[in-house]
mmCIF file of the C-alpha atoms, coordinates in Angstrom:
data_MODEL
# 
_entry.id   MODEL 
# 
loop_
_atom_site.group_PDB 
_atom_site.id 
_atom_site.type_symbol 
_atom_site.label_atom_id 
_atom_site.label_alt_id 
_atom_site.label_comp_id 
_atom_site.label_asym_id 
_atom_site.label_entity_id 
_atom_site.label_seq_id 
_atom_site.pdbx_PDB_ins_code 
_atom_site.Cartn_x 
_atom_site.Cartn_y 
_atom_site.Cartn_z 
_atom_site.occupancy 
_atom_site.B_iso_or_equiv 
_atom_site.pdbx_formal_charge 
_atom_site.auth_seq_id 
_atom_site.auth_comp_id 
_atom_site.auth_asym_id 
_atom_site.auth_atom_id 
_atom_site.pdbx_PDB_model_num 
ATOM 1   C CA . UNK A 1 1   ? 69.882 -66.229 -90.298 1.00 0.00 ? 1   UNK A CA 1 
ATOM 2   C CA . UNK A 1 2   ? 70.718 -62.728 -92.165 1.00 0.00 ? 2   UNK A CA 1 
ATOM 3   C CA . UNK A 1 3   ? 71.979 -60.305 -90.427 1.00 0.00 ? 3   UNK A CA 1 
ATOM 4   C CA . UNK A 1 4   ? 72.809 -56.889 -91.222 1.00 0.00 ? 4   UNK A CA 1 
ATOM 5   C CA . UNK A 1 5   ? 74.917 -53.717 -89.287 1.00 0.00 ? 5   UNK A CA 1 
ATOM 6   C CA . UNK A 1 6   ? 72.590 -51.330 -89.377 1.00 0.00 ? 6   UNK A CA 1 
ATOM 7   C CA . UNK A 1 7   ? 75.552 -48.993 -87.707 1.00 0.00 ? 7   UNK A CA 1 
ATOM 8   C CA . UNK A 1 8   ? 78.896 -49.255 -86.975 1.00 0.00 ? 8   UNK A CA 1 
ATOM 9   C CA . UNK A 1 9   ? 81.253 -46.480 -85.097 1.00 0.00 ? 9   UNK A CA 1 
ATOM 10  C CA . UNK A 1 10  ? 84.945 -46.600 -84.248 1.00 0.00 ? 10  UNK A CA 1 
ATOM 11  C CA . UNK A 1 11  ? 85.879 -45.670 -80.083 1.00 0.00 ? 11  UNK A CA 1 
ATOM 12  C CA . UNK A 1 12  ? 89.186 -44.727 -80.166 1.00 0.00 ? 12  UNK A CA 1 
ATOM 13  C CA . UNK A 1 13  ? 89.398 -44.026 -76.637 1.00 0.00 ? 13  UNK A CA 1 
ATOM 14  C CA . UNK A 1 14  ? 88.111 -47.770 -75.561 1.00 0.00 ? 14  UNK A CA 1 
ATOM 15  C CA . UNK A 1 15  ? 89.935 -49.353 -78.782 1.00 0.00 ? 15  UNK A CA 1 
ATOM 16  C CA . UNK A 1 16  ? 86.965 -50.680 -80.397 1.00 0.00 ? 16  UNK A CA 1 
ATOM 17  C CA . UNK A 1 17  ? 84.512 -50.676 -82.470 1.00 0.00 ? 17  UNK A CA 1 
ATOM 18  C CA . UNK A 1 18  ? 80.676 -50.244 -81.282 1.00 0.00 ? 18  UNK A CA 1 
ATOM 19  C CA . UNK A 1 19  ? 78.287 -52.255 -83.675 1.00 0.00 ? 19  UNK A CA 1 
ATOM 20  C CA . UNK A 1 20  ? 74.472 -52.299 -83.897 1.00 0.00 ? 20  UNK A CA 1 
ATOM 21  C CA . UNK A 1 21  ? 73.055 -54.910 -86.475 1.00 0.00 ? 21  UNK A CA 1 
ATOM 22  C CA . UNK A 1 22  ? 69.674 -56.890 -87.146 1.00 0.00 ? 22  UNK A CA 1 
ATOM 23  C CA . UNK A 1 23  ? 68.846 -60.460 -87.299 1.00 0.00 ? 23  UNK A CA 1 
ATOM 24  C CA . UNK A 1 24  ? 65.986 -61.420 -89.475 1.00 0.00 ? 24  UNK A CA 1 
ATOM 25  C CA . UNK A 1 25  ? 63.962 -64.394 -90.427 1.00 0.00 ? 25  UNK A CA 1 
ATOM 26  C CA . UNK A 1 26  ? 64.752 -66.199 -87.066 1.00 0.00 ? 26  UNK A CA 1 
ATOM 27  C CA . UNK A 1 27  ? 61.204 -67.686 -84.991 1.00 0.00 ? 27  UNK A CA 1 
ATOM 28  C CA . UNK A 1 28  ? 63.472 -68.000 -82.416 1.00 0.00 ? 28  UNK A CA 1 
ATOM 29  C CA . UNK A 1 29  ? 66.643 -66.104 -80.633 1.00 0.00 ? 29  UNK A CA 1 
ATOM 30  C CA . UNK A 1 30  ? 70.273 -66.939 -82.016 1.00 0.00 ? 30  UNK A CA 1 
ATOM 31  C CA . UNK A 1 31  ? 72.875 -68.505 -79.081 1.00 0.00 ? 31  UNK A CA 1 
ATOM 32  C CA . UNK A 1 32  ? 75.409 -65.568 -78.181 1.00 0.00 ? 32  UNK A CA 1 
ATOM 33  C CA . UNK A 1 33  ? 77.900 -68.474 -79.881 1.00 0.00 ? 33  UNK A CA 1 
ATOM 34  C CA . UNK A 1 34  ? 76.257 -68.250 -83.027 1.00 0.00 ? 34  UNK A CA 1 
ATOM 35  C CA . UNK A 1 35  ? 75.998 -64.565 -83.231 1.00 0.00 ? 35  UNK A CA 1 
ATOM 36  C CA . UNK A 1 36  ? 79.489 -63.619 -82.198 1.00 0.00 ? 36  UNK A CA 1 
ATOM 37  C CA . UNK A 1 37  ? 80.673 -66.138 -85.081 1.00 0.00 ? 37  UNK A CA 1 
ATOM 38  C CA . UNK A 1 38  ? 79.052 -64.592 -87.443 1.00 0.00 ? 38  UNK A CA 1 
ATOM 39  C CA . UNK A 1 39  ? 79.688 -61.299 -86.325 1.00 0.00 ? 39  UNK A CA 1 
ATOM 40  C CA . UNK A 1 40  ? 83.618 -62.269 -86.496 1.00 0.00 ? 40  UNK A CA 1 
ATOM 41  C CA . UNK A 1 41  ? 83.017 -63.751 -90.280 1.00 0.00 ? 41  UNK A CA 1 
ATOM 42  C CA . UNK A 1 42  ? 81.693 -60.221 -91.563 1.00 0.00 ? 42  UNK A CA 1 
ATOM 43  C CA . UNK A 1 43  ? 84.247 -57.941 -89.763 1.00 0.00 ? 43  UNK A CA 1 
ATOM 44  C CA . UNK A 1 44  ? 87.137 -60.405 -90.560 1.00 0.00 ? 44  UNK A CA 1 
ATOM 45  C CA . UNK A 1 45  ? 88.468 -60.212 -86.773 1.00 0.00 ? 45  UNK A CA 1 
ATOM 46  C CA . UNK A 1 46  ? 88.597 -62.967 -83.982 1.00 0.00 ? 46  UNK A CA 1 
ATOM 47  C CA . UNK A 1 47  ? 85.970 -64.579 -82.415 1.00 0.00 ? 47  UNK A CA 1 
ATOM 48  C CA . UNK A 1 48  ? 87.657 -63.910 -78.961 1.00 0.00 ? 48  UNK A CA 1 
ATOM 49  C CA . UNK A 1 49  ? 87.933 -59.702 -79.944 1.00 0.00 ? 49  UNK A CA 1 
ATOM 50  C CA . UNK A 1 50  ? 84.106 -59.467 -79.927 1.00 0.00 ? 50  UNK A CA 1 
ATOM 51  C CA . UNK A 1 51  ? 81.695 -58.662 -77.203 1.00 0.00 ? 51  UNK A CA 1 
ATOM 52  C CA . UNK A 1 52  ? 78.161 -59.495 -77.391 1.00 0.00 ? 52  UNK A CA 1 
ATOM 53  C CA . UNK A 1 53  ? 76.088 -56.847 -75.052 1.00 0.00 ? 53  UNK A CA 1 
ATOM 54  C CA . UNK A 1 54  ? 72.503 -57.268 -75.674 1.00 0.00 ? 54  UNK A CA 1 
ATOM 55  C CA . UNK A 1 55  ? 70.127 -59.942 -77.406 1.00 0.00 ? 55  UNK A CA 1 
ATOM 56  C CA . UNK A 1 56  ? 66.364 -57.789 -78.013 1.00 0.00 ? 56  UNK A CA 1 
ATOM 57  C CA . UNK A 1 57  ? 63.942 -60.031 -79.359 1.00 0.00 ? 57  UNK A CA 1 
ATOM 58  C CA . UNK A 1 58  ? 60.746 -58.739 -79.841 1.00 0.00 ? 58  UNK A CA 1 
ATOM 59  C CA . UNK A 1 59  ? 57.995 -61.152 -78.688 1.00 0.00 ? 59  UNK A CA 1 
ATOM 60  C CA . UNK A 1 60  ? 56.189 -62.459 -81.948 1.00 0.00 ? 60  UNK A CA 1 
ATOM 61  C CA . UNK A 1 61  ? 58.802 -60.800 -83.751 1.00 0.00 ? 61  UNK A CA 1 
ATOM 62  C CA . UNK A 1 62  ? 61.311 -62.313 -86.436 1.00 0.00 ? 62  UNK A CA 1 
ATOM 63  C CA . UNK A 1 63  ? 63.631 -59.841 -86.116 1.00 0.00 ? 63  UNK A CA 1 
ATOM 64  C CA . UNK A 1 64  ? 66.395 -59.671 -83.546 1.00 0.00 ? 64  UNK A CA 1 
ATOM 65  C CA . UNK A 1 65  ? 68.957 -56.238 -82.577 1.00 0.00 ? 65  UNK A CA 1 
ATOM 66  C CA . UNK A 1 66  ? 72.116 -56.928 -81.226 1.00 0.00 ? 66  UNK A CA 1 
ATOM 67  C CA . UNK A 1 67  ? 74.641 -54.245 -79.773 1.00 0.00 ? 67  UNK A CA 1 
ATOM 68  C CA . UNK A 1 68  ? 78.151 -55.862 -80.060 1.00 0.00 ? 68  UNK A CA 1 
ATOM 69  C CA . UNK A 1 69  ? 81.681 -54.335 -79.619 1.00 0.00 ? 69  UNK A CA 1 
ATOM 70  C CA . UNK A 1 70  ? 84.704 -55.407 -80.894 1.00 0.00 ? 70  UNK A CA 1 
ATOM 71  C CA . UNK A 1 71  ? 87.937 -55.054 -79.210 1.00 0.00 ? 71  UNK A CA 1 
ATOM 72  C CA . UNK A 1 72  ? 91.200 -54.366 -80.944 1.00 0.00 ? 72  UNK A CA 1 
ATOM 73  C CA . UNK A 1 73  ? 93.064 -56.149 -78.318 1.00 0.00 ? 73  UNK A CA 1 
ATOM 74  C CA . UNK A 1 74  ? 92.385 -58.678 -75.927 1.00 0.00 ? 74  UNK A CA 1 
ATOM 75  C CA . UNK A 1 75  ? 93.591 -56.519 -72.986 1.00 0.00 ? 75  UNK A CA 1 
ATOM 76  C CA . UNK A 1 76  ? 91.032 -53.864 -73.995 1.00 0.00 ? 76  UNK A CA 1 
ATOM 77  C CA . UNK A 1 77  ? 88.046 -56.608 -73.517 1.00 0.00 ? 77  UNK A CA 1 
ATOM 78  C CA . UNK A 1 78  ? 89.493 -57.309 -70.206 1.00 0.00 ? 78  UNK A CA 1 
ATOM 79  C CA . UNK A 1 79  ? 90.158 -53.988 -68.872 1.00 0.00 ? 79  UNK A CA 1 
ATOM 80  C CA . UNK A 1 80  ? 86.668 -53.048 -70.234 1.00 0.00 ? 80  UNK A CA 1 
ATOM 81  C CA . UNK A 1 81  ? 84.305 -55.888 -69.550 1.00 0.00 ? 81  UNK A CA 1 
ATOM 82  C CA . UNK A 1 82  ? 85.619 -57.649 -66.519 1.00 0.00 ? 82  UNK A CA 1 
ATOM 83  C CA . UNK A 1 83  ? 86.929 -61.692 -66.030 1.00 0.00 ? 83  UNK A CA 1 
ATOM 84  C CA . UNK A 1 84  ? 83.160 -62.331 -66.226 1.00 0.00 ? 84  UNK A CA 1 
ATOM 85  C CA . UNK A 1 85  ? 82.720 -61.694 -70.358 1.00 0.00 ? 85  UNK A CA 1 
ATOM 86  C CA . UNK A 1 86  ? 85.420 -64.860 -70.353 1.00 0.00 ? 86  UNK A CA 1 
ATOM 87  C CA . UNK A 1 87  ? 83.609 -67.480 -68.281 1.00 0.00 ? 87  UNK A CA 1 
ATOM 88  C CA . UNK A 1 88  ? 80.036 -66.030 -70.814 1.00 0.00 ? 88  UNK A CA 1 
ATOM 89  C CA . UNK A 1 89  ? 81.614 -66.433 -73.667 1.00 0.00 ? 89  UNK A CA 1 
ATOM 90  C CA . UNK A 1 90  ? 83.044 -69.819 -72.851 1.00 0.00 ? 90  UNK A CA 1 
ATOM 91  C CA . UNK A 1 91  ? 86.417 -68.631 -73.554 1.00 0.00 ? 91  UNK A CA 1 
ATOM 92  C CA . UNK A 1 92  ? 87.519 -69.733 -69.963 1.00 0.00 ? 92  UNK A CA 1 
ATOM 93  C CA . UNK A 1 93  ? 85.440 -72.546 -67.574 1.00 0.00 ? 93  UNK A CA 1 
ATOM 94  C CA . UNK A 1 94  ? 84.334 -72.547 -64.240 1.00 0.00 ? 94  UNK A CA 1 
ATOM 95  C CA . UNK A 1 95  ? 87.072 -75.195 -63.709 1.00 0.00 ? 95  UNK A CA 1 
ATOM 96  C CA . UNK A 1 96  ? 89.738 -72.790 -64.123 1.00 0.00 ? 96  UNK A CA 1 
ATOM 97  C CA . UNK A 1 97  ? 88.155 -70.033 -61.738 1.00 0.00 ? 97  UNK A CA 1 
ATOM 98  C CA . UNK A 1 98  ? 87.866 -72.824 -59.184 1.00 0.00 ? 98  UNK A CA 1 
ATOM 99  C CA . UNK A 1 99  ? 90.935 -73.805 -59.538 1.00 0.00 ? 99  UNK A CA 1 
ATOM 100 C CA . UNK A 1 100 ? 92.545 -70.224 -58.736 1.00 0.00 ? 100 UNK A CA 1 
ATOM 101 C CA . UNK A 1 101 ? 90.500 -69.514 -56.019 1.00 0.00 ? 101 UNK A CA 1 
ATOM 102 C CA . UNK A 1 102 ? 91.703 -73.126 -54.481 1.00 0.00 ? 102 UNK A CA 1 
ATOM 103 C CA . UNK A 1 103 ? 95.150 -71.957 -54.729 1.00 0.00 ? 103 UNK A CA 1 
ATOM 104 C CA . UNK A 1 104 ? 94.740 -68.876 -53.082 1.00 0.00 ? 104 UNK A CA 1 
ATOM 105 C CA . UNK A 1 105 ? 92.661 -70.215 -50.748 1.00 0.00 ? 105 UNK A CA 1 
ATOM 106 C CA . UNK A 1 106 ? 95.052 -72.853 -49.471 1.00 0.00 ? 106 UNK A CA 1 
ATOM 107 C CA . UNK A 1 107 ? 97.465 -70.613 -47.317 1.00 0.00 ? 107 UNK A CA 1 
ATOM 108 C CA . UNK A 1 108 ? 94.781 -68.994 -45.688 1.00 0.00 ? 108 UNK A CA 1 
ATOM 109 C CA . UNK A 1 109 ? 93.708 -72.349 -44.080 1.00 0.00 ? 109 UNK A CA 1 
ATOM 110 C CA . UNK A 1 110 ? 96.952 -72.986 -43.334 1.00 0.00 ? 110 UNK A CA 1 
ATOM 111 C CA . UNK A 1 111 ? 97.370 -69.931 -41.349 1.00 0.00 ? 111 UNK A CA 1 
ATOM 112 C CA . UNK A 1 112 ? 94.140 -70.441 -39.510 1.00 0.00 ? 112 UNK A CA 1 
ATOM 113 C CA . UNK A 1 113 ? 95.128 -73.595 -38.379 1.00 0.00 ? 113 UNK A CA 1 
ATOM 114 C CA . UNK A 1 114 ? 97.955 -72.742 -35.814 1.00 0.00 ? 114 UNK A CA 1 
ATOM 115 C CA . UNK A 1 115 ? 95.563 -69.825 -34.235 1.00 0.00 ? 115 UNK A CA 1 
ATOM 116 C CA . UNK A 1 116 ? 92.692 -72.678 -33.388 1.00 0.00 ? 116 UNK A CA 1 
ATOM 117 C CA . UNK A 1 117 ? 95.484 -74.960 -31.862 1.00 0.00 ? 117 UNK A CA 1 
ATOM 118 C CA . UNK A 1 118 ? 96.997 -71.616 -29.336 1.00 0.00 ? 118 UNK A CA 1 
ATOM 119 C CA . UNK A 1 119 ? 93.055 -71.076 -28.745 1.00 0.00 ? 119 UNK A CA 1 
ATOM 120 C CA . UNK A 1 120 ? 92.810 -74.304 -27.681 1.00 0.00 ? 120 UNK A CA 1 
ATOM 121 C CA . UNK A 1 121 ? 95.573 -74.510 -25.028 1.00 0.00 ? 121 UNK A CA 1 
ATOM 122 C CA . UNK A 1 122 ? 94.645 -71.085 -23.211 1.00 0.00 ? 122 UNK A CA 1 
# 
């Protein structure tokens, strides 16, 4: 896989850097995994930092363009991109967004509960 930024620009206001680069001499499409490392090995910045947006692969094509940002801070990609770039990226797991919608869940039912039982005796 050889890629190469065809053009990089600095967003001060969203603290990041926009990147568009091309993949060639792949018959198929790279894994967003496998981009975003290498991405993170040329710019010398952490694999969590950087945002894969789009994946175009031209049909028949060996050549792949990816649009990629990279965040200066962690808080940026969140503020920016939403809980929902984590759970992509596999940087959190389904398991953990289960597990804090159970807790918040809980006292709800437990509040419910009591209103079914005064329901009942009316």
């Amino acid at each position: 896989m050889n890629l190469e930024i065809l053009e990089a620009r600095e967003n001060p206001l969203l603290d990041r850097e926009e990147i568009i680069a091309v993949i060639k001499g792949v018959k198929t499409t790279p894994s967003r995994n496998e981009i975003i490392e290498k991405i993170a090995a040329l710019k010398m910045s952490k694999k969590e930092d950087v945002a894969l947006n789009k994946i175009e692969h031209v049909f028949g094509s060996d050549v792949v363009r990816v649009f990629i940002n990279i965040y200066k801070t962690k808080k940026g990609k969140k503020l920016e991109r939403g809980e929902r770039v984590f759970f992509r990226t596999g940087e959190k797991t389904k398991k953990e967004k289960k597990e804090k919608k159970g807790e918040k869940e809980a006292p709800k039912q437990k509040e419910e509960e009591p209103k079914k039982e005064e329901t009942k005796k009316s």
